[in-house]
Structures are given as C-alpha cells and as structure tokens.
ZADRENTI-31121 format. One record per residue (C-alpha): residue in three letters; chain; x, y, z. Coordinates in pm, 1 decimal. Example, Ala and Ser with C-alpha at 12.3 -4.5 7.8 and 13.67 -1.06 7.14 Angstrom:
<recs>
ALA  A  1230.0  -450.0  780.0
SER  A  1367.0  -106.0  714.0
</recs>
This chain:
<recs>
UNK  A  -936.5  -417.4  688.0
UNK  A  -1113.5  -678.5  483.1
UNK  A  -1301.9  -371.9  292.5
UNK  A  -916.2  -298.4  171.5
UNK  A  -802.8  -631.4  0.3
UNK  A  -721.2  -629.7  -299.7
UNK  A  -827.0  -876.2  -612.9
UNK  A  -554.3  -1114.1  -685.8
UNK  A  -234.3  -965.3  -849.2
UNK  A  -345.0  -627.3  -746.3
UNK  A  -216.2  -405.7  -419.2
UNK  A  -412.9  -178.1  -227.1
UNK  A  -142.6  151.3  -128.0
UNK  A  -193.6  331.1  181.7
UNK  A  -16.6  687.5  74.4
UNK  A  -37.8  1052.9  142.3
UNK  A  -24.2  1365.2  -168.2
UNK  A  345.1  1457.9  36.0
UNK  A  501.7  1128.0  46.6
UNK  A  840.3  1103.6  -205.8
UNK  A  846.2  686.4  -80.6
UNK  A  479.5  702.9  -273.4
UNK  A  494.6  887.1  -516.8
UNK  A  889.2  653.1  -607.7
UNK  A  610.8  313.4  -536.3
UNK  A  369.9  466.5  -789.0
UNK  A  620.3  485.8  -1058.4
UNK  A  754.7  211.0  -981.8
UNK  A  484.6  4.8  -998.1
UNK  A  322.4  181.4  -1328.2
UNK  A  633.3  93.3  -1503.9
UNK  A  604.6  -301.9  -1389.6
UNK  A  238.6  -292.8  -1508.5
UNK  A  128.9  -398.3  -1152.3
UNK  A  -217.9  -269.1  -1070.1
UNK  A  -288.1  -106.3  -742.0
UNK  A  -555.1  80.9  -571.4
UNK  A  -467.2  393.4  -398.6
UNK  A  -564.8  503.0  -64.1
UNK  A  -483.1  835.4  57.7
UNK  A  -483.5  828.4  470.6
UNK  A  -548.1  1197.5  493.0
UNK  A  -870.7  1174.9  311.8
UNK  A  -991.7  861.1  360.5
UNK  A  -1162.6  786.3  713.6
UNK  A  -1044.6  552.8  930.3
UNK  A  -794.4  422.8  736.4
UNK  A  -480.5  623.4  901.3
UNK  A  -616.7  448.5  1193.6
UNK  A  -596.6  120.3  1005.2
UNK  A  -227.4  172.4  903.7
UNK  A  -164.5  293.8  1254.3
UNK  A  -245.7  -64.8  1310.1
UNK  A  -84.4  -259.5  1057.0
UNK  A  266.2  -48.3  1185.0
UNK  A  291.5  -53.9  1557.4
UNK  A  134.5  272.3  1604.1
UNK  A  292.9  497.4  1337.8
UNK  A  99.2  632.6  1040.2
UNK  A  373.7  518.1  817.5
UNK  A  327.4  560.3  397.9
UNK  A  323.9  372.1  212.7
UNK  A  194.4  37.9  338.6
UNK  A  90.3  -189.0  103.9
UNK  A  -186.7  -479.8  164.3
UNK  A  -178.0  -804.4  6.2
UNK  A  -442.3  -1004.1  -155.2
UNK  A  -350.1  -1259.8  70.3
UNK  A  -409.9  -1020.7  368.2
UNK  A  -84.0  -948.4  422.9
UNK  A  86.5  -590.3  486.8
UNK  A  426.2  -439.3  415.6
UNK  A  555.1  -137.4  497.5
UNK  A  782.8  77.2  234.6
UNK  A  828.5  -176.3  21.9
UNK  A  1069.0  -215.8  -255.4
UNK  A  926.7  -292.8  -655.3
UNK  A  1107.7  -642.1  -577.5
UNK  A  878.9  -702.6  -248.6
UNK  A  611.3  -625.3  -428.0
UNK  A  662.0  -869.8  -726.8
UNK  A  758.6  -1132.0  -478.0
UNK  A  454.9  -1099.8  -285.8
UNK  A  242.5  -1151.2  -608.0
UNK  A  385.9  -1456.3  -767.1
</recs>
C-alpha cells in the first residue's frame, strides 16, 4: 500500500472506466483544483486486491487513500477537502 500514498494535498483514486461514483469524484475534484492520481483496479495488478483490503472484502470504487495513510470509501468532495486540511 505504501507504493500508493500520495504527496501531501494530493489523493491517490482507486476507480474503474464503468464507475458513474468515479467518474462524479473526478469532476468533482477537477473543479476544486485538488490533485489526484488515478488508479484503475482492472488494469492495474494487485491493486483490486489492495482495495479488497482496505473494504472488508469488496472491490468497491472509488476508494480514495490519504497522504496520511488513510482510506475512504465513496467519498463526498467535502470528505475529501476535510481530509486534506
């Protein structure tokens, strides 16, 4: 998981190309000028395994890491913001 933190005011996004939650995040998250680095579980080894993890067993999208080392799952533009200050 450490390979997956993100610099400080950044995210790292676990997602998938289908997900409407992700693609809303994305948006979101361009609009608020927050960076993020995108990880797409489908093509990415390992790392549906890793989210599998972070979520009781379920490959649930997105789920967002921290630079703190912290994890959320689907969360809101607030959340996000929150998590950063």
């Amino acid at each position: 998981m450490s390979d997956y933190i993100p610099a400080d005011g950044t995210i790292t996004m676990f997602s998938t190309t289908w997900c409407g939650y992700c693609q809303r995040l994305k948006k979101q998250l361009d609009k608020a000028g927050i960076g993020y680095t995108e990880i797409n579980i489908e093509e990415t080894p390992g790392t549906a395994e890793l989210v599998e993890s972070l979520n009781n067993g379920n490959q649930t999208v997105p789920t967002v890491l921290y630079p703190n080392g912290s994890s959320a799952t689907n969360p809101s533009l607030a959340d996000v913001q929150a998590a950063l200050a």
